[in-house]
C-alpha positions in Angstrom: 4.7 9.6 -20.7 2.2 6.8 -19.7 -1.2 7.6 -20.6 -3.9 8.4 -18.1 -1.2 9.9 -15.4 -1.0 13.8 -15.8 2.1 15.4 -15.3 2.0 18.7 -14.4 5.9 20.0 -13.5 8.2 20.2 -16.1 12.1 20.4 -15.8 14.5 20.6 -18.5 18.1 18.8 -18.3 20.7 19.4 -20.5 23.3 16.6 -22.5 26.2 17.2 -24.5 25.7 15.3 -27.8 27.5 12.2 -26.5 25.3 12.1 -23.4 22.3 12.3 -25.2 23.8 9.4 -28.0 24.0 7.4 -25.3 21.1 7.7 -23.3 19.4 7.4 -26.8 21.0 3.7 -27.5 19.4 3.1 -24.2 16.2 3.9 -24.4 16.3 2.0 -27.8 18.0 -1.2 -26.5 15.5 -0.9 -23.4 12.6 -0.3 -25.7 11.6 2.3 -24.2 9.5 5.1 -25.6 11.6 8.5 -24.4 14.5 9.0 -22.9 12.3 10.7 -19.9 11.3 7.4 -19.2 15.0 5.7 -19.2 15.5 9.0 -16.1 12.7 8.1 -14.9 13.4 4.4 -14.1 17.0 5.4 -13.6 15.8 7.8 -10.5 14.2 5.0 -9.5 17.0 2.1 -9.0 19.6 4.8 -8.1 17.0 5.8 -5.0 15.6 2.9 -4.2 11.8 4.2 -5.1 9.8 1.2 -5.9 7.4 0.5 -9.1 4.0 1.1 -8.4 3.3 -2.6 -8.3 6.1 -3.1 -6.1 4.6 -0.7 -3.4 1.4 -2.3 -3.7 2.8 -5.7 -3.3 4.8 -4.8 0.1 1.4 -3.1 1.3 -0.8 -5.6 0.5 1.6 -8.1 2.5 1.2 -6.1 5.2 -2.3 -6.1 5.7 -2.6 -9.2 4.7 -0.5 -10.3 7.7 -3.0 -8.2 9.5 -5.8 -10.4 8.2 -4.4 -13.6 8.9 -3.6 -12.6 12.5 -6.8 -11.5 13.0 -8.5 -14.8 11.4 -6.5 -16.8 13.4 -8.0 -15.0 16.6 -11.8 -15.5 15.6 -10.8 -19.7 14.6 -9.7 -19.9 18.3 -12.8 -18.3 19.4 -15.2 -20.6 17.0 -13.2 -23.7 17.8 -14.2 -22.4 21.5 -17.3 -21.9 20.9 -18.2 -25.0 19.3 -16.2 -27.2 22.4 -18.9 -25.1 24.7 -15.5 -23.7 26.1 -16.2 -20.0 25.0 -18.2 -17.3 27.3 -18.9 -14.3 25.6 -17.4 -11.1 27.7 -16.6 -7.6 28.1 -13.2 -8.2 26.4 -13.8 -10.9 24.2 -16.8 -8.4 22.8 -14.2 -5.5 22.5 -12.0 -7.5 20.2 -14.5 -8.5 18.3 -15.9 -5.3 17.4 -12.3 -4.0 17.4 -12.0 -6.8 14.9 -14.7 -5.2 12.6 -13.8 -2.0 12.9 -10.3 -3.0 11.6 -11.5 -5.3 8.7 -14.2 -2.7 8.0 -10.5 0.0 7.5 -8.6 -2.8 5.4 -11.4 -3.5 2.8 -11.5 0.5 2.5 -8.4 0.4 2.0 -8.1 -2.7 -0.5 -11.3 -0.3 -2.6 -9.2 2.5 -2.7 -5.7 0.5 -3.3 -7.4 -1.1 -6.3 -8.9 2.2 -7.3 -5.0 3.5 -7.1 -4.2 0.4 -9.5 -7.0 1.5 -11.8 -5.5 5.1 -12.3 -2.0 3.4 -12.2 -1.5 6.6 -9.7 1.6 6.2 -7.7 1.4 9.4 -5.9 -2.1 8.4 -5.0 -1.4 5.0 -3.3 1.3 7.0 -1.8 -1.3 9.4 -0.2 -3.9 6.1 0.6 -1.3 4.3 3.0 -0.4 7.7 4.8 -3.9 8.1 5.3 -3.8 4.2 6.8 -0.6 5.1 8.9 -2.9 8.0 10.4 -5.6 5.9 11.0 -4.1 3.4 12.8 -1.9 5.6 15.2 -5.7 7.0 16.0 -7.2 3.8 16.6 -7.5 3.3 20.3 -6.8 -0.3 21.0 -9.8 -1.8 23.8 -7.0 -2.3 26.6 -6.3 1.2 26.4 -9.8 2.2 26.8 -10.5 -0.1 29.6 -7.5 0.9 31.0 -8.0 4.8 31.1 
């Protein structure tokens, strides 16, 4: 079991001396240190359940995407502003402080996403992004305000 990550359930399998030959030659050949870890990583492929660093990665790409979008909004407003084209309005002043608020969410998130990393706590980067998910459904975007 990796160290630092608790494990607090315990379930026993059972192998017939062949089975357990086996899974032995392949926890060797992997060079792993258990066989719990060869089921482990087993359970994982046959489910699809990604690494820990896997998950992060999609996440991060993500919000990242998120970032870049919302970058590319305040470039058009500063190339705007410098051509003395941009006037400062109800809207544009609810995207930018919608803008904030989101940016304000994603490094949150990025803190606790690294503090996830840190703890090498799958279950607990798990629980971060459903936090995010809940978040965002909650967010109430400014059209919708100006328009209720």
């Amino acid at each position: 079991m990796p160290s630092g990550i608790p494990k607090s359930l315990v379930k026993s399998m059972r192998f017939d001396e062949d089975e357990w030959a086996f899974l032995e030659r392949r926890r060797k050949a992997m060079r792993l240190r258990s066989v719990t870890g060869l089921v482990r990583m087993c359970l994982r492929v046959a489910f699809g359940i990604p690494t820990k660093e896997e998950f992060r990665a999609l996440q991060f790409k993500e919000h990242l995407a998120q970032l870049i979008g919302m970058a590319n909004n305040l470039n058009q407003m500063t190339k705007a502003a410098n051509a003395g084209k941009f006037r400062l309005n109800k809207r544009t002043e609810d995207q930018i402080e919608a803008m904030k608020v989101e940016i304000r969410e994603l490094r949150q998130l990025f803190v606790d996403y690294s503090d996830a990393a840190r703890a090498r706590s799958f279950t607990r980067a798990l629980e971060i992004e459903r936090l995010a998910e809940i978040q965002r459904a909650h967010r109430v975007s400014p059209n919708a305000k100006s328009d209720g």
